[in-house]
C-alpha positions as CSV (number, residue, x, y, z in Angstrom):
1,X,115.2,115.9,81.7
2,X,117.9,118.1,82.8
3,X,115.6,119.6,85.5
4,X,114.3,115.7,86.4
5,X,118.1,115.5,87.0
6,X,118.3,118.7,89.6
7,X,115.3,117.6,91.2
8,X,116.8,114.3,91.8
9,X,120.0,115.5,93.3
10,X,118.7,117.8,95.5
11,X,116.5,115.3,96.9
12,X,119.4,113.5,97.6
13,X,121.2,116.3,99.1
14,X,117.7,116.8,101.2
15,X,118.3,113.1,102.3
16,X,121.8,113.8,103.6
17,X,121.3,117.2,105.3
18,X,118.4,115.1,107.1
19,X,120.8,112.4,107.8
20,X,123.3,114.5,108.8
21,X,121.0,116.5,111.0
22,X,120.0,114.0,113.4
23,X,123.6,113.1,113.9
24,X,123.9,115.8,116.1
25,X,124.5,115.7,120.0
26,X,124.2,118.6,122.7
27,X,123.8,121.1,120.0
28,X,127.5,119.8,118.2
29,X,126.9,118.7,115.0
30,X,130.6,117.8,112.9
31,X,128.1,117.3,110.3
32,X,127.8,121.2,109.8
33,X,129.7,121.5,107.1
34,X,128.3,118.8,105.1
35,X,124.8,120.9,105.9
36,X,125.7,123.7,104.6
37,X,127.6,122.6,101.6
38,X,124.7,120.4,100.3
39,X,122.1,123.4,101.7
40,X,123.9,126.1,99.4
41,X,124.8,123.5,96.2
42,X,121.0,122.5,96.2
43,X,120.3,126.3,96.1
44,X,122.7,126.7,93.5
45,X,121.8,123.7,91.1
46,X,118.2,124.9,91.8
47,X,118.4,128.5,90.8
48,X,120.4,128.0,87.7
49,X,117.6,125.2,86.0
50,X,115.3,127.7,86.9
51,X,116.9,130.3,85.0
52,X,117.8,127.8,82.2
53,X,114.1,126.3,82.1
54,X,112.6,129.4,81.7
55,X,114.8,131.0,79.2
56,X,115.1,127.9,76.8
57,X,111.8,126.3,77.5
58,X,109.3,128.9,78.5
59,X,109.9,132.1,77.3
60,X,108.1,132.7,74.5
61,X,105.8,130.2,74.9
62,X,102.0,131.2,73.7
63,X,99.1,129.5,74.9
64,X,96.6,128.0,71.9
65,X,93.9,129.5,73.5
66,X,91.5,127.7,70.4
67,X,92.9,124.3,71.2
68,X,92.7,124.9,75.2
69,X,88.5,125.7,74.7
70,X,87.8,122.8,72.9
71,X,89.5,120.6,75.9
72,X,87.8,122.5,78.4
73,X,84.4,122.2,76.3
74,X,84.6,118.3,75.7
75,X,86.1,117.7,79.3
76,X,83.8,115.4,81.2
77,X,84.7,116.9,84.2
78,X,82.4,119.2,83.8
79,X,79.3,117.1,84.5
80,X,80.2,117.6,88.3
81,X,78.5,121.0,87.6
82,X,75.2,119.6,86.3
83,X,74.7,116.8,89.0
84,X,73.1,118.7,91.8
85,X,70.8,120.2,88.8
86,X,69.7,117.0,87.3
87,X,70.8,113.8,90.1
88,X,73.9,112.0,89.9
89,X,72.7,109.0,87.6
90,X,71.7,111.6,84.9
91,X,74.7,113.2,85.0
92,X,77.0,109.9,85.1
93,X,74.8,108.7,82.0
94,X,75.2,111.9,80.3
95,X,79.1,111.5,80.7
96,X,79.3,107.8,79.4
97,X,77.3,108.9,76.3
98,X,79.6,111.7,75.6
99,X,82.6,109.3,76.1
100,X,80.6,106.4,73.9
101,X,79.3,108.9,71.0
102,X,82.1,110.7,70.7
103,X,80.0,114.2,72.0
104,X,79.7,116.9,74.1
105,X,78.2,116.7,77.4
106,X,76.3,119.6,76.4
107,X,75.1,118.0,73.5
108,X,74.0,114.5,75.3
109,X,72.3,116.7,78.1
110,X,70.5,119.1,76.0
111,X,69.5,115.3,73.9
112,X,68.0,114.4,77.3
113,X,65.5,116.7,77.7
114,X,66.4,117.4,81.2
115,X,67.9,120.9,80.7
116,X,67.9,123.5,78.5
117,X,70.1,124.9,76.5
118,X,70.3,128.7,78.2
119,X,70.4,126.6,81.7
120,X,73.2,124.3,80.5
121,X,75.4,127.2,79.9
122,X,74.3,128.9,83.2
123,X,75.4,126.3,85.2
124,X,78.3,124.4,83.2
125,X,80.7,127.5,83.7
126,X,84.3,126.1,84.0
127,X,85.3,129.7,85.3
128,X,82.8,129.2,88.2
129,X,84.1,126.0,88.7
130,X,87.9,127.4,89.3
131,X,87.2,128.6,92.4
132,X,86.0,127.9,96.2
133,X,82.4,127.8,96.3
């Protein structure tokens, strides 16, 4: 909340240097000081929830790196991976069956018959799917 707070004021402050910057004629601008007193307290208000963020709310944070597989292996995102294997309609049914039965897409593709299991795991690779093709 606190840094919801920052963020909010220094969008305000964004909005009145912007304001305050088109108020300027033949390169005179009385706004100037208004510039750079919102320009350095966004800075300011900035930098210190960063430091407080991350020394009250991240450090020593772990990931639960059991808990973030079995997302990533029930996700039914990853059906984009099989549908230039199998067509677009298999994959789609695939997904709504895992989302109705409460499953995997691997197990609902594998029930298909359409793949098998080695290929599934070839070409459902989440770390493949990271990246730029």
């Amino acid at each position: 909340e606190a840094v919801t707070m920052v963020c909010v004021k220094v969008i305000g402050d964004h909005n009145a240097i912007t304001m305050a910057g088109s108020h300027g004629h033949f390169e005179l601008n009385v706004f100037k000081p208004l510039l750079h007193h919102n320009s350095i307290h966004s800075i300011n208000i900035m930098s210190d929830a960063s430091r407080n963020f991350a020394k009250y709310c991240i450090r020593g944070l772990k990931a639960d790196k059991k808990r973030i597989k079995k997302h990533l292996d029930n996700s039914l995102m990853l059906v984009t991976a099989l549908a230039p294997h199998i067509g677009y309609d298999n994959a789609s049914k695939i997904a709504k069956n895992a989302l109705k039965n409460n499953t995997t897409l691997k197990q609902e593709a594998l029930k298909t018959g359409l793949i098998k299991e080695k290929e599934y795991e070839k070409i459902v690779d989440p770390k493949k799917m990271i990246y730029p093709a």
